[in-house]
Structures are given as C-alpha cells and as structure tokens.
VEXVEX-54171 format. One record per residue (C-alpha): residue number from 1; residue in three letters; x, y, z. Coordinates in nm, 3 decimals. Example, Ala and Ser with C-alpha at 12.3 -4.5 7.8 and 13.67 -1.06 7.14 Angstrom:
BEGIN
ROLO  vexba  fivo       xx       yy       zz
ROLO      1   ALA    1.230   -0.450    0.780
ROLO      2   SER    1.367   -0.106    0.714
//
This chain:
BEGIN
ROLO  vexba  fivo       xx       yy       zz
ROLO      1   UNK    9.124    7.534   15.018
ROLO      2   UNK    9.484    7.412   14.907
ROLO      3   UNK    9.671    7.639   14.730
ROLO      4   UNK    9.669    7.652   14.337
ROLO      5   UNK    9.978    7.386   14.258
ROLO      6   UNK    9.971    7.583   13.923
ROLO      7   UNK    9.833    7.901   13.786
ROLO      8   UNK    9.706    7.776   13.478
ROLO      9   UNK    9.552    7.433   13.340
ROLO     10   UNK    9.496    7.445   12.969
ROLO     11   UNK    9.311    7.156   12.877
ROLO     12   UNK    9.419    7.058   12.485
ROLO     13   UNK    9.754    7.115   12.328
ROLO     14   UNK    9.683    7.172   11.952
ROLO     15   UNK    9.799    7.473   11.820
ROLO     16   UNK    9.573    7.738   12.057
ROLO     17   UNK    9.668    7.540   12.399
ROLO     18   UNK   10.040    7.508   12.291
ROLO     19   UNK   10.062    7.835   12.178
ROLO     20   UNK    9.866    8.055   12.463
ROLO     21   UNK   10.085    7.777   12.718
ROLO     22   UNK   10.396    7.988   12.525
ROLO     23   UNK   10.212    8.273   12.588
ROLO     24   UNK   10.144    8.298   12.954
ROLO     25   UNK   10.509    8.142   13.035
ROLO     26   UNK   10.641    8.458   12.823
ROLO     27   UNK   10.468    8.648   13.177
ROLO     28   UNK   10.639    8.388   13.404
ROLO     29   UNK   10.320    8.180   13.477
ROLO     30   UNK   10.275    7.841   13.598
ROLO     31   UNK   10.143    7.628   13.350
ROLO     32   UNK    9.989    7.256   13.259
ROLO     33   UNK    9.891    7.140   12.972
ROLO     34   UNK    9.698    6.828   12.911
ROLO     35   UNK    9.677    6.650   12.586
ROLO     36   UNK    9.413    6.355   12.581
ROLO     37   UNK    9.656    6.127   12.316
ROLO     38   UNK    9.943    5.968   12.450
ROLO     39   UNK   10.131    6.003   12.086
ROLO     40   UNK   10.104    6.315   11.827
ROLO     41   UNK    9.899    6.263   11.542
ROLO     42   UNK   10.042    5.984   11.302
ROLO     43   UNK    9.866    6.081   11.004
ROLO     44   UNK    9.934    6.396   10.735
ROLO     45   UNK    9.742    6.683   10.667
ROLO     46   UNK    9.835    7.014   10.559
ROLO     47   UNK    9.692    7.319   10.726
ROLO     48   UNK    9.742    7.649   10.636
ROLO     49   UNK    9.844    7.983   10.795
ROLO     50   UNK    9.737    8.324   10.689
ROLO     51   UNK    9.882    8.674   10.740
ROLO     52   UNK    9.763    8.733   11.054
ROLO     53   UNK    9.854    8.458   11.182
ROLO     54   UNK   10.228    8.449   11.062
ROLO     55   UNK   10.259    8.836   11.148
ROLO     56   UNK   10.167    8.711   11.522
ROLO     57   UNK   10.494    8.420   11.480
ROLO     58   UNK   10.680    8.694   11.351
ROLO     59   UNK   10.646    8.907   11.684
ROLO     60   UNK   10.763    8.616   11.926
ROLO     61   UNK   11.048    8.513   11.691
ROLO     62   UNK   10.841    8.179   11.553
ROLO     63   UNK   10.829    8.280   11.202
ROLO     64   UNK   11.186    8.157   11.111
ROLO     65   UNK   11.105    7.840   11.292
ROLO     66   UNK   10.841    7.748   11.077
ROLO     67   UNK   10.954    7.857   10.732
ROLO     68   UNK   11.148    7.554   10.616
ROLO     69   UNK   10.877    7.322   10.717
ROLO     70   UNK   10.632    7.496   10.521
ROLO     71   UNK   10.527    7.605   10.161
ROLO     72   UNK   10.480    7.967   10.062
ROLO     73   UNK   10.137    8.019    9.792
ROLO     74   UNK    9.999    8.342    9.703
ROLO     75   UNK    9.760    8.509    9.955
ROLO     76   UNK    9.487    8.543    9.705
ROLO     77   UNK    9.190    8.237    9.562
ROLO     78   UNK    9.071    8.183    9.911
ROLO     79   UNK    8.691    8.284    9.947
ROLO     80   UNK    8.505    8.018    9.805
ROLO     81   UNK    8.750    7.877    9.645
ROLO     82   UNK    8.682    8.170    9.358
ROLO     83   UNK    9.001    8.157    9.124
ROLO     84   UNK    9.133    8.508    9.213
ROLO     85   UNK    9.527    8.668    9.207
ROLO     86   UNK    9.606    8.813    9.575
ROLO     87   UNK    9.513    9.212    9.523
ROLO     88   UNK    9.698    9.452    9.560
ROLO     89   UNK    9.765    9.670    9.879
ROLO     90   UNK    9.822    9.409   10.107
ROLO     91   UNK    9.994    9.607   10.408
ROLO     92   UNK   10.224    9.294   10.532
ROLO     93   UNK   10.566    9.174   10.543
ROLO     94   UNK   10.467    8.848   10.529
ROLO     95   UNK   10.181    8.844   10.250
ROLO     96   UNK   10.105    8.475   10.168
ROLO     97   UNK    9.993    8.158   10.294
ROLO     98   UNK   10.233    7.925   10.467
ROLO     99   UNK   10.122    7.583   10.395
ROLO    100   UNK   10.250    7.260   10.683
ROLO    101   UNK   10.198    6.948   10.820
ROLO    102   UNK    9.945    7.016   11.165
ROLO    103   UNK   10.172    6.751   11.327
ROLO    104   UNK   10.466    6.949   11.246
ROLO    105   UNK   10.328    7.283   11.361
ROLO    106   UNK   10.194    7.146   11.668
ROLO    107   UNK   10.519    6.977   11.729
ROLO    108   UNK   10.690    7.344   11.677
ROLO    109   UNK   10.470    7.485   11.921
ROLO    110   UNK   10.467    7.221   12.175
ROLO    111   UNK   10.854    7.272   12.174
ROLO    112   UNK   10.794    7.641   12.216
ROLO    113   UNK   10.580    7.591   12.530
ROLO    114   UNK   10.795    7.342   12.696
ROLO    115   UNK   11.135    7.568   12.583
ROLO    116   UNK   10.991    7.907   12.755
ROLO    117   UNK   10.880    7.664   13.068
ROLO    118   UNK   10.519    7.489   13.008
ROLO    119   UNK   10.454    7.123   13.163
ROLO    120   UNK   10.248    6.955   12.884
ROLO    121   UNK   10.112    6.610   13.027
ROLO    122   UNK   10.049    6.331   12.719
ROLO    123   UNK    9.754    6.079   12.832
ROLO    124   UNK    9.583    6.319   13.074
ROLO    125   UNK    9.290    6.461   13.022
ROLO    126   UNK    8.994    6.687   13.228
ROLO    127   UNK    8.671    6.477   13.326
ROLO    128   UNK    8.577    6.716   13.561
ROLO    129   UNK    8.611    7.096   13.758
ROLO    130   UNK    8.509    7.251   14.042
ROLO    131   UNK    8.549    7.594   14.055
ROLO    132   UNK    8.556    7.857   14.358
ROLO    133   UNK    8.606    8.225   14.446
ROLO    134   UNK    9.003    8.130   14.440
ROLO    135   UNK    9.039    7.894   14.206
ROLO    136   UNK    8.959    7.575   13.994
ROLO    137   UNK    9.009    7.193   14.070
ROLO    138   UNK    9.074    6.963   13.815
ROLO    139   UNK    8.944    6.618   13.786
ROLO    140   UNK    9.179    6.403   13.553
ROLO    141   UNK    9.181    6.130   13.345
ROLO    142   UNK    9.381    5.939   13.524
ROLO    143   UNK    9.240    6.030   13.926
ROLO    144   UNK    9.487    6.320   14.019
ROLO    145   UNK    9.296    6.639   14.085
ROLO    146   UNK    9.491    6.925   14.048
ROLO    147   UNK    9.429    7.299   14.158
ROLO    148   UNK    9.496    7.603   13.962
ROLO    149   UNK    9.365    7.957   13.937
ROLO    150   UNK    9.248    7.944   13.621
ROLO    151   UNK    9.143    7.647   13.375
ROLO    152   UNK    9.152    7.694   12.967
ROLO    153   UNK    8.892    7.472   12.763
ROLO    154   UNK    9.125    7.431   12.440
ROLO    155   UNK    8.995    7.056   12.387
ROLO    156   UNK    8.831    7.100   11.989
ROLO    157   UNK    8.478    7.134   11.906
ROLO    158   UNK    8.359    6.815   12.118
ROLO    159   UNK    8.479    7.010   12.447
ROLO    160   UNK    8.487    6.843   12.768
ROLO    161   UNK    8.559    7.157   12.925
ROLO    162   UNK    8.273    7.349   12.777
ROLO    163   UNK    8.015    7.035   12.829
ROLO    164   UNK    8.112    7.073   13.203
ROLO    165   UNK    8.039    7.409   13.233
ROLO    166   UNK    7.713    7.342   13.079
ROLO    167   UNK    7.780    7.650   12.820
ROLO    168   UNK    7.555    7.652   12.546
ROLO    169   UNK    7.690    7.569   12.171
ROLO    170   UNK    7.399    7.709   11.971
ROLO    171   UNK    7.447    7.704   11.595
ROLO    172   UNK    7.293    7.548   11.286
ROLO    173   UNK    7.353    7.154   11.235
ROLO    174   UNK    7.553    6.997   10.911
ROLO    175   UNK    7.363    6.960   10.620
ROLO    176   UNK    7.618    6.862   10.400
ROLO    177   UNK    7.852    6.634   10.435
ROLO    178   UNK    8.236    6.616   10.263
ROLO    179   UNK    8.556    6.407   10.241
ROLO    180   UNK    8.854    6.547   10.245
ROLO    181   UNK    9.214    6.352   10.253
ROLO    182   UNK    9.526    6.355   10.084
ROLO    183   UNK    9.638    6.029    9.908
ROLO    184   UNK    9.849    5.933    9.593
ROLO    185   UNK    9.641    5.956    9.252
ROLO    186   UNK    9.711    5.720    8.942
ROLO    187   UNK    9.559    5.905    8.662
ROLO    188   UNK    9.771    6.149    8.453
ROLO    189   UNK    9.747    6.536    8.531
ROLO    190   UNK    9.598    6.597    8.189
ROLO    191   UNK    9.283    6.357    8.329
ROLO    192   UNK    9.290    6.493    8.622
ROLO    193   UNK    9.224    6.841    8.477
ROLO    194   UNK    8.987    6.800    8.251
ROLO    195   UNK    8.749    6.560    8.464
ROLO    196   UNK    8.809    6.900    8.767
ROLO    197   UNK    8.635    7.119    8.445
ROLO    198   UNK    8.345    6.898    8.361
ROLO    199   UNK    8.288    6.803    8.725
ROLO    200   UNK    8.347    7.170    8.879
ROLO    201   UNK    8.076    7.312    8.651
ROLO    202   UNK    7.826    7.179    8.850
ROLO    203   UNK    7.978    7.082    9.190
ROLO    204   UNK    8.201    7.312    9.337
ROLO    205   UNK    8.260    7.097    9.633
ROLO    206   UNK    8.519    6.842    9.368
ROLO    207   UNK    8.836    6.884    9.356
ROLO    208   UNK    9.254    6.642    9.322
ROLO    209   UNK    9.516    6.942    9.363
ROLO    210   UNK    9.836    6.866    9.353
ROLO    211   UNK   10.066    6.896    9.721
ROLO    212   UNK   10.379    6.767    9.573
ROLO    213   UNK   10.590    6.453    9.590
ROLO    214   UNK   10.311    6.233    9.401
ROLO    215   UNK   10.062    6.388    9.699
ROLO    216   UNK    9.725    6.490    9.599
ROLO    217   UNK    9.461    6.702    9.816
ROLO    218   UNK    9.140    6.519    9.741
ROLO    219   UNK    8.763    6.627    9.839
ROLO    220   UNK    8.469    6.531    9.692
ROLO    221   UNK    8.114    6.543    9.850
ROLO    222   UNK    8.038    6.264   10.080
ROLO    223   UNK    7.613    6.269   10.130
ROLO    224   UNK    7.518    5.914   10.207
ROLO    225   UNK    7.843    5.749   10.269
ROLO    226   UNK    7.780    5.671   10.615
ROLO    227   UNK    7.508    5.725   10.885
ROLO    228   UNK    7.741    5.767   11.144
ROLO    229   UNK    7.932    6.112   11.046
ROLO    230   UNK    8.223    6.032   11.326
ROLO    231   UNK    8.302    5.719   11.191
ROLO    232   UNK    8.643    5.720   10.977
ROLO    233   UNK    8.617    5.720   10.578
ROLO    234   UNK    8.789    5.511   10.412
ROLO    235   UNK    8.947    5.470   10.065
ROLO    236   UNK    8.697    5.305    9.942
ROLO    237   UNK    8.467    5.541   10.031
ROLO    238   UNK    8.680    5.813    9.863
ROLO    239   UNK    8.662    5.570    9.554
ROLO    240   UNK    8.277    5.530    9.544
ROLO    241   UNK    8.237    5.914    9.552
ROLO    242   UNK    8.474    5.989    9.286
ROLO    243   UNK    8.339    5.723    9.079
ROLO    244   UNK    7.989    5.844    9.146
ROLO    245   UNK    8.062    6.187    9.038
ROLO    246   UNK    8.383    6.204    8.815
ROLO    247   UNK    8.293    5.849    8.626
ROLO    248   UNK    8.649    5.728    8.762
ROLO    249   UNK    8.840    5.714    9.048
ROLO    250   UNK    9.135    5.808    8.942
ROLO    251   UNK    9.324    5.526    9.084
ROLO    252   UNK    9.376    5.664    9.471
ROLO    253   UNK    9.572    5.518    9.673
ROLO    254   UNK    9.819    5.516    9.950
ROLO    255   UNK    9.625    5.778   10.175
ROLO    256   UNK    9.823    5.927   10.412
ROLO    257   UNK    9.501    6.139   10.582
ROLO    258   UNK    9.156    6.093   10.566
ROLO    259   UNK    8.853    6.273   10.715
ROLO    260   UNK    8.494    6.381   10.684
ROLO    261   UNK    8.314    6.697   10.751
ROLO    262   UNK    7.993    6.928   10.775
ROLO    263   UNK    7.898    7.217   10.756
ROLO    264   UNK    7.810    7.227   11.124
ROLO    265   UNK    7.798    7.646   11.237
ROLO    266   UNK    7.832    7.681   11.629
ROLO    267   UNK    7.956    7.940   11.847
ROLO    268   UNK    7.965    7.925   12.261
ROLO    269   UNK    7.720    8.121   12.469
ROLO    270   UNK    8.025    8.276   12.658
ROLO    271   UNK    8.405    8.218   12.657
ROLO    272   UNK    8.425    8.233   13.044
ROLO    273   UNK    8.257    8.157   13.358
ROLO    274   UNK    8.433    8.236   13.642
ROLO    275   UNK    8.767    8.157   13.644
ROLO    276   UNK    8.724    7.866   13.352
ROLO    277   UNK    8.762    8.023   12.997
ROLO    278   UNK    8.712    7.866   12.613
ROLO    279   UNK    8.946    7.923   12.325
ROLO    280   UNK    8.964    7.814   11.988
ROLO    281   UNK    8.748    7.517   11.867
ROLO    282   UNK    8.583    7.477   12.228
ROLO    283   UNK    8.418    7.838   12.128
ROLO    284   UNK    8.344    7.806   11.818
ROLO    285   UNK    8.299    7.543   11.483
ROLO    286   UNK    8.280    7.626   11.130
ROLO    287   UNK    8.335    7.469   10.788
ROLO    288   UNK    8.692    7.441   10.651
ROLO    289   UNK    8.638    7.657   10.398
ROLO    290   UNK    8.866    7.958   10.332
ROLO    291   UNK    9.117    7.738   10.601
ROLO    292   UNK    8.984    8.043   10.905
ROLO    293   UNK    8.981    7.758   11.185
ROLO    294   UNK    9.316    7.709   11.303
ROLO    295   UNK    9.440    8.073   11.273
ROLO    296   UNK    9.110    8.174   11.456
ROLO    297   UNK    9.239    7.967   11.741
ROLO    298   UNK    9.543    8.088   11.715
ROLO    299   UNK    9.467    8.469   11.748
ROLO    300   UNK    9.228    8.400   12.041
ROLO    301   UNK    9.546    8.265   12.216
ROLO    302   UNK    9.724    8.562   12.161
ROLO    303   UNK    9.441    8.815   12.230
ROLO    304   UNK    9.418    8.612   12.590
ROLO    305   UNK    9.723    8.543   12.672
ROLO    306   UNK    9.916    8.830   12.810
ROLO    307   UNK    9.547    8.934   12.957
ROLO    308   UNK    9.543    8.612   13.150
ROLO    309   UNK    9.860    8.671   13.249
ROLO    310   UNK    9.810    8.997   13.380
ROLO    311   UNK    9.530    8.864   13.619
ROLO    312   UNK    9.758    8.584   13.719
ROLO    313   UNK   10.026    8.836   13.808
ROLO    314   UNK    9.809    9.082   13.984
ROLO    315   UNK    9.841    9.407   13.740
ROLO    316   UNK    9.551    9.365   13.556
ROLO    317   UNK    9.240    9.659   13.522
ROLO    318   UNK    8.956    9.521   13.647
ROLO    319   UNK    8.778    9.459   13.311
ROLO    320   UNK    9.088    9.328   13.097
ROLO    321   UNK    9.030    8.956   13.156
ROLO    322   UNK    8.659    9.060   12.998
ROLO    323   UNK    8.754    9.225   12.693
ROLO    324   UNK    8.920    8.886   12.533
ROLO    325   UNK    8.527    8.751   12.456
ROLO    326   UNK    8.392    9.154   12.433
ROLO    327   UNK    8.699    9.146   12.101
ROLO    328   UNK    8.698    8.776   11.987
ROLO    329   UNK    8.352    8.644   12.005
ROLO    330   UNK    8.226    8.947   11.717
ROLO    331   UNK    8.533    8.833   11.526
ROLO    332   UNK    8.440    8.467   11.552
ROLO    333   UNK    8.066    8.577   11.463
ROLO    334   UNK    8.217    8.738   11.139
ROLO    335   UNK    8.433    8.423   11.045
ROLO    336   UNK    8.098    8.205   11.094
ROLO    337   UNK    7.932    8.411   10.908
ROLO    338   UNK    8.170    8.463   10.627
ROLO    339   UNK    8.181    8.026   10.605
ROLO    340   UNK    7.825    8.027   10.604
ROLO    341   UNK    7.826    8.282   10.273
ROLO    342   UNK    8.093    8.073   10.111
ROLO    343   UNK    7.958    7.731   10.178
ROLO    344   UNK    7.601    7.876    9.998
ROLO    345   UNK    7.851    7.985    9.731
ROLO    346   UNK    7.978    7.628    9.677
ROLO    347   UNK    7.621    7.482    9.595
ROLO    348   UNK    7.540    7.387    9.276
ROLO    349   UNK    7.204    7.516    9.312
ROLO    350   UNK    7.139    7.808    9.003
ROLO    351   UNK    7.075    8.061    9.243
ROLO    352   UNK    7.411    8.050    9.458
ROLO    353   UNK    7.577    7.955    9.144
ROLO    354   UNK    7.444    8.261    8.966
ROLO    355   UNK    7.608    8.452    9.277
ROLO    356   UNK    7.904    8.305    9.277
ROLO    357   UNK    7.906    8.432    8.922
ROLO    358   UNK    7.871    8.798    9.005
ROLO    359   UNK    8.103    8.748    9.284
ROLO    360   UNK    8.348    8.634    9.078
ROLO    361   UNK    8.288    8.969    8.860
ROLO    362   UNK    8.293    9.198    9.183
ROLO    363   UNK    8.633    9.020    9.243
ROLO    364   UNK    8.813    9.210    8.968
ROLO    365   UNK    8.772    9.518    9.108
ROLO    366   UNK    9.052    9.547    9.320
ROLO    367   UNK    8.883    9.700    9.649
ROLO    368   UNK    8.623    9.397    9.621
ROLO    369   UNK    8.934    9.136    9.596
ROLO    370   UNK    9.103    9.347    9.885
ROLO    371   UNK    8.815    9.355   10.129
ROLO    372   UNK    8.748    8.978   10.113
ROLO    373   UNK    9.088    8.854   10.151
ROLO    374   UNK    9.152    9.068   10.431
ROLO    375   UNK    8.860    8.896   10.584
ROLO    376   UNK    8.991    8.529   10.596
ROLO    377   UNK    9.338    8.639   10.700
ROLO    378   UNK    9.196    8.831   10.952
ROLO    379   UNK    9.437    9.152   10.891
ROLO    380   UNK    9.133    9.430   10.842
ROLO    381   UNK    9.008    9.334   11.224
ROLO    382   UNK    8.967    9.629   11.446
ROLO    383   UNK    8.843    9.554   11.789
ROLO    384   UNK    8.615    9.835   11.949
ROLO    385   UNK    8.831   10.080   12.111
ROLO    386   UNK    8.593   10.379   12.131
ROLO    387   UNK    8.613   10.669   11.941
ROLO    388   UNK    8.975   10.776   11.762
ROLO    389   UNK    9.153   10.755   11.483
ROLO    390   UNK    9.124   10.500   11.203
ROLO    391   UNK    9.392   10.331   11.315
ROLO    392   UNK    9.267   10.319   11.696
ROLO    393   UNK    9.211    9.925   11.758
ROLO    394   UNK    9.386    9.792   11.435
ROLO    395   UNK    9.732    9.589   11.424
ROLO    396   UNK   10.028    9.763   11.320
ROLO    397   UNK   10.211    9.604   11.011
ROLO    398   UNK   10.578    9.535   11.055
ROLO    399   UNK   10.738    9.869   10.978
ROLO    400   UNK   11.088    9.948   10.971
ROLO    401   UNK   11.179   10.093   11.335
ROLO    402   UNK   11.510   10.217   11.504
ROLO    403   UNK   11.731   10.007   11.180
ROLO    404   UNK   11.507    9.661   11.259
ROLO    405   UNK   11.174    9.561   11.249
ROLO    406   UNK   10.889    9.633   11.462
ROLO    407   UNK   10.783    9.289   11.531
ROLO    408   UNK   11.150    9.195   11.650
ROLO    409   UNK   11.081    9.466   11.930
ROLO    410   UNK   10.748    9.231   12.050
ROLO    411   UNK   10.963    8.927   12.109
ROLO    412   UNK   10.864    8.947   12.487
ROLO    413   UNK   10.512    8.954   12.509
ROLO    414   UNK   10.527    9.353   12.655
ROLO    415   UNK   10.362    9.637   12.506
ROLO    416   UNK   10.575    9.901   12.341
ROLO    417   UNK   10.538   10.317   12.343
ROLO    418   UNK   10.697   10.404   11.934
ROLO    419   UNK   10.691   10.755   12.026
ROLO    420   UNK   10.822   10.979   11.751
ROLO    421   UNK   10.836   11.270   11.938
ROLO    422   UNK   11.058   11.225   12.257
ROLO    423   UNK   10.902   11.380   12.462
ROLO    424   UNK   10.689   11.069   12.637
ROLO    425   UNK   10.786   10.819   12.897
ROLO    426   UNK   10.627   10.500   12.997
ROLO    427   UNK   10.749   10.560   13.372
ROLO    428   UNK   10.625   10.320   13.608
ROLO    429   UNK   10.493   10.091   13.351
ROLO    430   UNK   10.808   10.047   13.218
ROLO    431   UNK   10.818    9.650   13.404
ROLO    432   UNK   10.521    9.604   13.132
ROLO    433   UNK   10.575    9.818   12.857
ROLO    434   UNK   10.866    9.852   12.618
ROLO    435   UNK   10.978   10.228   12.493
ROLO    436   UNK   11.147   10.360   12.133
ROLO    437   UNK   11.200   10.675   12.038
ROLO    438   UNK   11.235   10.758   11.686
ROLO    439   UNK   11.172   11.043   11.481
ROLO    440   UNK   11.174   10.842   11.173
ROLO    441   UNK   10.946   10.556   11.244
ROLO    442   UNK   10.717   10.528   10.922
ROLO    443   UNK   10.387   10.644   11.088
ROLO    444   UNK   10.104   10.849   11.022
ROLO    445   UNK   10.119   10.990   11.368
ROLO    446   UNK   10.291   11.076   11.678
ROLO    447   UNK   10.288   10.856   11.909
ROLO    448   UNK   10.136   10.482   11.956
ROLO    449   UNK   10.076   10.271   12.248
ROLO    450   UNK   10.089    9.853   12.108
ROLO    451   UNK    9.933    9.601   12.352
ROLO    452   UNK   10.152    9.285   12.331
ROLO    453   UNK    9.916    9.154   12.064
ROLO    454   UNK   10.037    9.389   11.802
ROLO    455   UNK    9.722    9.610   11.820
ROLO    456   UNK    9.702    9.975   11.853
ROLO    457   UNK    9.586   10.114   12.186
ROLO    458   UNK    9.624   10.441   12.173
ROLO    459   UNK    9.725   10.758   11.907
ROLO    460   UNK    9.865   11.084   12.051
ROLO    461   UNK   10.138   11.296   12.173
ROLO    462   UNK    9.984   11.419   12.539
ROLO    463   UNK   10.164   11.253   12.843
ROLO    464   UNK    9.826   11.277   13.047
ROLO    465   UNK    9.626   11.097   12.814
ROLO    466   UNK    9.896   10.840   12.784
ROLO    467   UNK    9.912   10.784   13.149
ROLO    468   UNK    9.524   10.708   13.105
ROLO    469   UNK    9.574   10.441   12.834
ROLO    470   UNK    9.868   10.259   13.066
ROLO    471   UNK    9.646   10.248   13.351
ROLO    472   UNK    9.314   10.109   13.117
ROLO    473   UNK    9.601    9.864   12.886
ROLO    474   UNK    9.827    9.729   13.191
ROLO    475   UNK    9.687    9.844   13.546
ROLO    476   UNK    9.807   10.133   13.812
ROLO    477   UNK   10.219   10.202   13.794
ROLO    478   UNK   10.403   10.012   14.079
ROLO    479   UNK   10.424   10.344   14.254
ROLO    480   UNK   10.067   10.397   14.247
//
C-alpha cells in the first residue's frame, strides 16, 4: 500500500474541522482539509460562543483575534430562554457570551489552520473511504483518491463520512418545526414589545430581538409551512407565520439569513472505527436552543486534537486515541439531554408551562442559576479520571501564574507541570510537557499536571506518582 501522502484528512471545515486542522498542525502534522463549497457562506447569522469555548481561544492566543468581530452579552438568560441575570460565582476570566458572524469565525479559523500549516481544499469533498491496518484512502469529489493515516468526519449532521461508515445515528425525529432568520423589521420597538408579551404568554417559541444596525433576530414557529423541511424558507413564509400568530408582520424585510429547524435529537453509535473518527455535528444533532452546538464541536476538536496527534507522532499510550469518545460522547449525551428538557420547557402546553414556572422560581436561588448555566457553557464538565480530588478531571480557570496568565502558558498545544513546590521535574517528557515553578500560583494544592486541553490530570506533590500520570497523559519518556 502507498504511503499516507498526508497524516490527516478532515473532511468539513466549519468551525470543528478548521479548528482541530489548527490543532494537529500545533503537533507538526500533515493535514487536508476539504470543504464541499467552493465559496464561504454568503449569508449572515450570528452564532454565539460560551465560556468554555472562549477560555479554549484564550489558551492558543485566538481570543484577541476574535474580540473586535464580536459582541460581548451577559453569560446569564440562556436555558430556555428563562429571563435570568448571569449568577454569581462564575470562576472565568472571560465570563460572557461572545456573539459573531459564523462566516467571520470560520473565516478566523480557517486563517488559523492555513497560518500554523493546514492545506484546506474548497470544492472537494469525500464520496468514499477505504480503510486498512495502515491507513485510510480517500475517494473525492472530484476523482483524486488520496491516502492518509487517519480520516476526520467533520461534514455537519447529514455526514458523508459517518453514512460511509455505516455508523448508526439513533435519536428521536423533529416534531416541531421553527424559523429562524435575521432580517430588517418595520414596526416601531414599542410594537414590537408589546405584541413579544401577548404572543410569549402562550408561545414561547416567538420572538424579534434586536442585533443592531436596524437587524432583528426573528423566530417564530414554522408547523405546516412546508412538507419538505430542507427546502429554504422564505420571507414570505416568515410573513405568514408572524401574521398567523402576532396578527401582523411587522413589516420584515431585507433578510440577510434565513433557515428552518427541528427538534431532531441524534447522537452516533461511536465516534471512531478504525482509523476514521466523527466530531462535532457528524456525532451528534440537537436543537439550537441554549446556542450548545457549535461550542460542542468546538471542544470535541480540542479534546481530540493533541490525542490524534500523539498517535500520529508515535508517543501516544495505547488507550489515549480511545478516551476522546470514553470523555465526549457522555458530555454530548448531557447537552442532548439538557435541549430535550428545554425544548419541553418552550411548549405552550399547561404542564411544561407550569414547569417552566417553577423553574423560573428555582432560578433565583443562586446555586440553581449557577448549576444550569454552567451546563450550556460547558465549564462544570469533569471527565472521569478515577478517584481524586474534586478538582481531578476539571479545567483549570485562567489564574494568575509566574506575573501572566495561565492560559498564555498553553499557547503550544503541550501540557504543563504548575508545581508549587520545586521539587518536581517533568524529565524526559519535557519534548511534551511544559514546566513552572511557583510558590505563589493561586491553587488549592501542590502540584498539577494540565493536558493541553486545559484539564486537570493529576493533583500531588510525589515524583513517582507523577512519573505514572506522564506515562498514562503523554506515553513512555524518550529514554524509556
């Protein structure tokens, strides 16, 4: 068999392929990314990023990139849509939802990838794979075939990748159906408002909030529009809805993005077989609500990436590659489940609305408020570990270290030893793992270990037991 002409194909360059492309280059791997479109994304629609997410910028310097292109809103109001300040106790620097264009952040990432080294191919696409005990050949779009040693499905939730491999998508079909666009509105804001009261008391799924510059999110349930559910809305569908629930239609107009969706629940029977792995949409569809999607993807390309990389460069443990579905599939599980509750939260049915009521009570008390947010922006995740400390498993905010910041020590994709009591070494790991010594590093304990995802690996202040974490996190020493 020819050898692999790169190491890694990632099929789909939205934000997960661009970003785990940046990723494995970070680790000096050979990668190609195909994106099906020949041009980006004409149209407008503002996605959102949440604290985990923009912690995970901040560690490969990406954060500053994206600022100016983005809104800052309070991290708080995002489970069902439930009218709620952010609590308080939220353990981040960066504490609030960045709101963009998701042409201009997958423009900012594709420029990453291709910056740190990534090929990205417009045009090209995967129609079919072979894969062997060495590697994977790609069939393309356009009748090269192409070998690598490993392929990455990040192609959306109609995956070509995943239909190949003939994994499973199991999951509950849409019920509901809702448009969603954003478009200029001619009624005054005083209208606006007080047709969002009357309406909103017994549809929760209504609503025209203001984006700026004239620019108006609008959604408004959709059942009946259209038999075909891929088929494009258009404005006068948006108009017939609005009419049929609000009495008017405000006078939309001038849509710059428009779009339909269900309520469609699906997650992948496995992320990998073989040496051909799933990420992001391709493992796993939910409804928009709560905005989880695109930072799920996100974090499963930074949770795989260095561990791909690893196996690509020949250091990894023999079960790394494994533990990126044993950590992400239970959190995608959670965020499915979480849409699901919020979705029955959004009906106008008495029961779910007499929920939402209570809910909305709960929220008050602070813990309640905490817990829940800390769900959708995916900062309370701690990934199975075994037994330890609290903080065993959990990412490490972005304390003050050494007169910087942590996360400007995780620029490189390494792990990092904060050990506060200098007297541990890193030794032959020290081509993959980072070291700081600092007695006055804000932590609750001696010593951490950080895998290159920000998430703590190990708690001590024994060199032995160390040497046993290195091995498990990032393979034998060189000298071993």
């Amino acid at each position: 068999m020819d050898s692999p002409m790169f190491d890694v194909v990632i099929a789909g360059c939205g934000p997960t392929g661009a970003m785990l492309a940046a990723e494995l280059r970070l680790h000096d791997v050979r990668v190609l990314v195909l994106e099906r479109e020949i041009e980006p994304a004409s149209f407008v629609r503002i996605v959102g990023l949440h604290i985990r997410s923009l912690e995970l910028m901040a560690m490969r310097g990406l954060l500053e990139r994206l600022l100016p292109h983005g809104r800052q809103r309070p991290a708080g109001g995002f489970f069902a849509a439930i009218a709620h300040p952010p609590p308080e106790g939220l353990d981040s620097a960066h504490a609030y939802l960045l709101g963009m264009q998701h042409s201009v952040l997958v423009r900012l990432l594709s420029e990453r990838a291709i910056e740190v080294g990534a090929e990205v191919r417009r045009g090209s696409a995967v129609v079919g794979l072979e894969q062997d005990s060495e590697g994977v050949t790609v069939d393309l779009s356009d009748g090269e075939r192409v070998r690598a040693s490993f392929l990455v499905g990040c192609d959306g939730g109609r995956s070509t990748v995943r239909k190949l491999l003939g994994v499973g998508f199991p999951g509950e079909p849409a019920r509901t159906e809702t448009l969603m666009g954003e478009m200029e509105v001619g009624a005054p804001p005083e209208e606006i408002a007080a047709k969002m009261a009357e309406v909103g008391r017994s549809t929760k799924q209504f609503w025209l909030k203001p984006l700026g510059e004239g620019i108006h999110q609008v959604v408004v349930p959709a059942a009946g529009v259209s038999e075909d559910r891929e088929e494009p809305p258009t404005l006068g569908d948006f108009q017939q809805q609005l009419r049929a629930f609000a009495g008017t239609d405000f006078g939309v107009h001038s849509p710059r993005w428009m779009s339909r969706f269900g309520d469609a629940t699906r997650l992948a029977e496995t992320y990998r077989v073989g040496r051909v792995l799933l990420a992001g949409d391709a493992a796993h569809i939910h409804p928009p609500t709560g905005g989880q999607g695109l930072n799920l993807g996100i974090q499963d390309a930074f949770n795989l990436g260095w561990k791909l990389a690893a196996q690509v460069r020949g250091w990894a443990p023999g079960a790394l590659l494994d533990t990126y579905e044993a950590e992400r599939r239970p959190v995608a599980e959670d965020v499915l489940d979480n849409t699901r509750a919020q979705m029955e939260l959004q009906s106008s049915e008495p029961g779910p609305q007499a929920v939402r009521r209570l809910l909305t009570e709960l929220m008050g008390f602070n813990d309640v408020n905490r817990h829940l947010i800390g769900k959708i922006t995916a900062i309370d995740i701690r990934y199975d570990f075994g037994e330890g400390p609290d903080l065993l498993g959990r990412r490490l905010p972005d304390v003050d270290v050494g007169g910087g910041r942590l996360y400007d020590l995780l620029h490189g994709g390494r792990g990092l030893l904060l050990d506060r009591t200098g007297h541990l070494v890193v030794g032959g790991w020290s081509d993959r793992v980072d070291y700081l010594g600092d007695r006055t590093v804000g932590l609750e304990a001696p010593c951490i270990l950080l895998r290159p995802d920000g998430h703590v690996a190990w708690v001590g202040d024994g060199q032995q037991d160390l040497d046993q974490h290195l091995a498990r996190w990032f393979g034998l020493s060189p000298g071993d």
